[in-house]
PLY file of the C-alpha trace (Angstrom):
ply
format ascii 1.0
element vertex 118
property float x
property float y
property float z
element edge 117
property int vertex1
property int vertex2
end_header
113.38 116.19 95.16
115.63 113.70 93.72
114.37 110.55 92.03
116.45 108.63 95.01
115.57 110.02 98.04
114.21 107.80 100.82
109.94 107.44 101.10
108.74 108.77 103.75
108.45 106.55 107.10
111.52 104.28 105.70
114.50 102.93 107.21
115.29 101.78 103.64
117.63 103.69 101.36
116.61 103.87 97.84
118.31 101.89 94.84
120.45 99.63 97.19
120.84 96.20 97.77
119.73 95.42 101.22
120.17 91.81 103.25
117.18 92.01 105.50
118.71 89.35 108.01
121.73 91.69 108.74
119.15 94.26 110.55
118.43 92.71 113.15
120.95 90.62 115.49
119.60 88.11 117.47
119.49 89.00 121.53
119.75 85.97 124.49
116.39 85.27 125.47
114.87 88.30 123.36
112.78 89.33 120.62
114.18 92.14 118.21
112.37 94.27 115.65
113.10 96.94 113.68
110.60 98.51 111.16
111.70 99.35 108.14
108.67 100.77 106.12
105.60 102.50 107.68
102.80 103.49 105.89
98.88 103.75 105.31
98.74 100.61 103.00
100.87 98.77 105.74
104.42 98.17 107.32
107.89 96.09 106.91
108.93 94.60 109.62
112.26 92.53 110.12
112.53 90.06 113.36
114.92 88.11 115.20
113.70 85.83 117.82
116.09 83.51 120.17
115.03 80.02 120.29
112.06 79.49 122.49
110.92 82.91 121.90
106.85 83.46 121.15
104.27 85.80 119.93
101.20 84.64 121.93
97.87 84.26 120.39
96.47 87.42 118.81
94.60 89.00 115.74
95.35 92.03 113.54
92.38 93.35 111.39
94.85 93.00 108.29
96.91 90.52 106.11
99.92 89.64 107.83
102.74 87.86 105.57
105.72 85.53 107.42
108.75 85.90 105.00
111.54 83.64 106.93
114.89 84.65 106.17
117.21 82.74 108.93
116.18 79.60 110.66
112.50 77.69 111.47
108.88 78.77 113.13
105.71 77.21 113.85
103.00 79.58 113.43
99.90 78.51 114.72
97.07 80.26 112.36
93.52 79.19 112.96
94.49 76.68 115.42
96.07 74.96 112.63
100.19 74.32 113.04
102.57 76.01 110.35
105.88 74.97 109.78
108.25 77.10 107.93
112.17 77.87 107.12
114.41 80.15 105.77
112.89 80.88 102.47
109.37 80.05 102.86
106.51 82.55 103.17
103.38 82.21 104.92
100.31 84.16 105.01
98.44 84.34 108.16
94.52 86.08 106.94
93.25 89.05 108.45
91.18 88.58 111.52
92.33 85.08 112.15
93.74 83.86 115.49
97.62 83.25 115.35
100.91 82.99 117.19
104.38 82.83 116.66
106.70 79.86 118.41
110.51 79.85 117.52
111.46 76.21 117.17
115.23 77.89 116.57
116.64 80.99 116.51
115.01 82.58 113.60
114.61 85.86 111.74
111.60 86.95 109.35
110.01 89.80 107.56
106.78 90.90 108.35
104.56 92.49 106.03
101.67 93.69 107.03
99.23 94.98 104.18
95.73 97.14 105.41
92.60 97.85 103.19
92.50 101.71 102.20
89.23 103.07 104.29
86.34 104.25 102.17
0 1
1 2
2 3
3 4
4 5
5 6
6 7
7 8
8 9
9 10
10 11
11 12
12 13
13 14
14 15
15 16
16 17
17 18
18 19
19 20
20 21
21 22
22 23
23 24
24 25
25 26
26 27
27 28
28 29
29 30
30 31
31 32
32 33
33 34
34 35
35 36
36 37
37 38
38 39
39 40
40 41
41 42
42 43
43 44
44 45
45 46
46 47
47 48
48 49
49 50
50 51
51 52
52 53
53 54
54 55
55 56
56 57
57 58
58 59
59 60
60 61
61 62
62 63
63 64
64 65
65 66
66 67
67 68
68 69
69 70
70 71
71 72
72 73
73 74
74 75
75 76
76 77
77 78
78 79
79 80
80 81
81 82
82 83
83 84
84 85
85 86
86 87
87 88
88 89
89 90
90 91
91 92
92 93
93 94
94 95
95 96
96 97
97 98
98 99
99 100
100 101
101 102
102 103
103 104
104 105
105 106
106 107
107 108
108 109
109 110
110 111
111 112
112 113
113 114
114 115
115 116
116 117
């Protein structure tokens, strides 16, 4: 095995430079994901949502973290309103209510990170 082959479950090559926001184009209307890293401890995500574009209200039993790469969001997390931009990061808590509204067109990476099992 070389010391630069790919992990397993990743759309990433090793040892080069990657701009996450060229993934994923944006699509009229349309959300667009592509994962990039899947795994027991958790996944990458990258998204591109047209403006007006939503996540409704939901929970996931794990850490969830907004990087924004292109453009703005309101999350809503805990019923509380989150605004963010490119270059801002936002964690929305495991088990906590939240939703995703795209105030523009807008692109982010999604990490999500889960708790090894006993």
């Amino acid at each position: 095995m070389s010391l630069l082959q790919a992990p397993e479950n990743s759309a990433l090559s090793p040892a080069d430079p990657v701009e996450l926001a060229a993934l994923v184009a944006y699509q009229k209307d349309g959300v667009v994901s592509r994962t990039l890293v899947k795994k027991n401890g958790g996944t990458l995500t990258v998204f591109a949502f047209d403006q007006g574009q939503a996540l409704s209200e939901h929970t996931a039993p794990f850490d969830a973290i907004v990087e924004v790469l292109d453009g703005e969001v309101e999350l809503i997390i805990g019923g509380k309103s989150v605004k963010a931009k490119a270059g801002q990061t936002v964690l929305m808590p495991a088990n906590v209510p939240h939703a995703v509204n795209a105030t523009t067109r807008f692109k982010m990476l999604l990490t999500m990170i889960r708790e090894p099992q006993p």
